[in-house]
C-alpha positions as CSV (number, residue, x, y, z in Angstrom):
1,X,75.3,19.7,96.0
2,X,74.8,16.5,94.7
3,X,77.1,15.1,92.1
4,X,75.9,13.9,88.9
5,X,75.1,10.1,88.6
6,X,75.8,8.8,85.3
7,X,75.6,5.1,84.1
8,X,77.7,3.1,82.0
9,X,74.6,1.8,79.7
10,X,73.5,3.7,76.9
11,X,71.0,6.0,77.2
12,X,68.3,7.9,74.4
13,X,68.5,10.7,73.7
14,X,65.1,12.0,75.7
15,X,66.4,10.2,78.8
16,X,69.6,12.4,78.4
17,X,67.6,15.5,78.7
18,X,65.5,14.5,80.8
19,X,67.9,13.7,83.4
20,X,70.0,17.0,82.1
21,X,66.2,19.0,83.0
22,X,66.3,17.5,86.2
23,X,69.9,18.8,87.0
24,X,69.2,21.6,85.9
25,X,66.5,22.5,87.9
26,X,67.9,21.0,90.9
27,X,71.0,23.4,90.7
28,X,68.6,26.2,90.1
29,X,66.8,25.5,92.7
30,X,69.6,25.2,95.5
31,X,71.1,28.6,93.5
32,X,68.2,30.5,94.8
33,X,68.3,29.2,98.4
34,X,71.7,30.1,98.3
35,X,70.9,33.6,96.9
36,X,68.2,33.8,99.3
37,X,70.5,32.6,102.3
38,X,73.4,35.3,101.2
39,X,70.7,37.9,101.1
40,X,69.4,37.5,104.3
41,X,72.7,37.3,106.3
42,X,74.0,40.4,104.3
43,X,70.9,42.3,105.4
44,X,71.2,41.4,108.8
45,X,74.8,42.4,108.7
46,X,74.1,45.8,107.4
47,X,71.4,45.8,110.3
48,X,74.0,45.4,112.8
49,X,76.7,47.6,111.3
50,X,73.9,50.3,110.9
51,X,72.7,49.9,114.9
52,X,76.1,50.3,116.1
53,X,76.6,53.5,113.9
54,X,73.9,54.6,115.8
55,X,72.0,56.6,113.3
56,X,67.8,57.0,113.5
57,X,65.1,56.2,111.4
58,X,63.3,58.4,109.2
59,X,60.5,58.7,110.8
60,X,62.1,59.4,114.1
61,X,64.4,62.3,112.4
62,X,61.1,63.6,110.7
63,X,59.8,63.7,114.1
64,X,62.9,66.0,115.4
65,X,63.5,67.9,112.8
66,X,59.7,69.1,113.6
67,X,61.1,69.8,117.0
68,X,62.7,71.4,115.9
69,X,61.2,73.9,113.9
70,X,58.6,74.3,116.7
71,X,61.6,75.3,119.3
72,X,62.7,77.8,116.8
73,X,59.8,79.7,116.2
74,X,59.1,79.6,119.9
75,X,62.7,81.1,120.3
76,X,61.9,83.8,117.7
77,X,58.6,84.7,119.7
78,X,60.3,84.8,123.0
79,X,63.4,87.1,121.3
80,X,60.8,89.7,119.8
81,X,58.8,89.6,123.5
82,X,62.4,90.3,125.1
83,X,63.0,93.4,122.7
84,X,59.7,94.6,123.3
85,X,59.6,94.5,127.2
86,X,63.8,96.0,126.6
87,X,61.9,99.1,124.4
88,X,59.6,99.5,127.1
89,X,62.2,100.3,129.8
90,X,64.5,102.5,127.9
91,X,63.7,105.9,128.3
């Protein structure tokens, strides 16, 4: 950041605020590339604290968790075939 230049002659007023606009919007502007900066390395550190956590995406567990449900109900089918065929051969 630069530092402010001020000059031993008098100035008027406008020039004043002028030059205190300018600074002002300078230090603005180099606040949000520094915001921006800090943003993006704090996301990319959550990013690499999440991928060694080693958790899945939402999509990905949507896809599972239907899987999932399919497996059970496939499970349920085959248990109710094997007490059938178990009625069957019990006298």
């Amino acid at each position: 950041m630069k530092a402010p230049q001020w000059s031993t002659a008098m100035k008027l007023p406008e020039d004043l605020l002028d030059q205190i606009s300018r600074q002002a919007s300078e230090l603005f502007s180099q606040g949000q590339q520094a915001r921006s900066e800090v943003r993006q390395n704090l996301r990319s550190l959550m990013q690499s604290q999440l991928s060694k956590l080693d958790v899945v995406s939402r999509e990905e567990f949507e896809a599972q968790q239907a899987v999932l449900q399919r497996t059970r109900e496939q499970l349920a089918d085959l248990e109710q075939q094997l007490a059938d065929l178990e009625s069957r051969l019990k006298p």
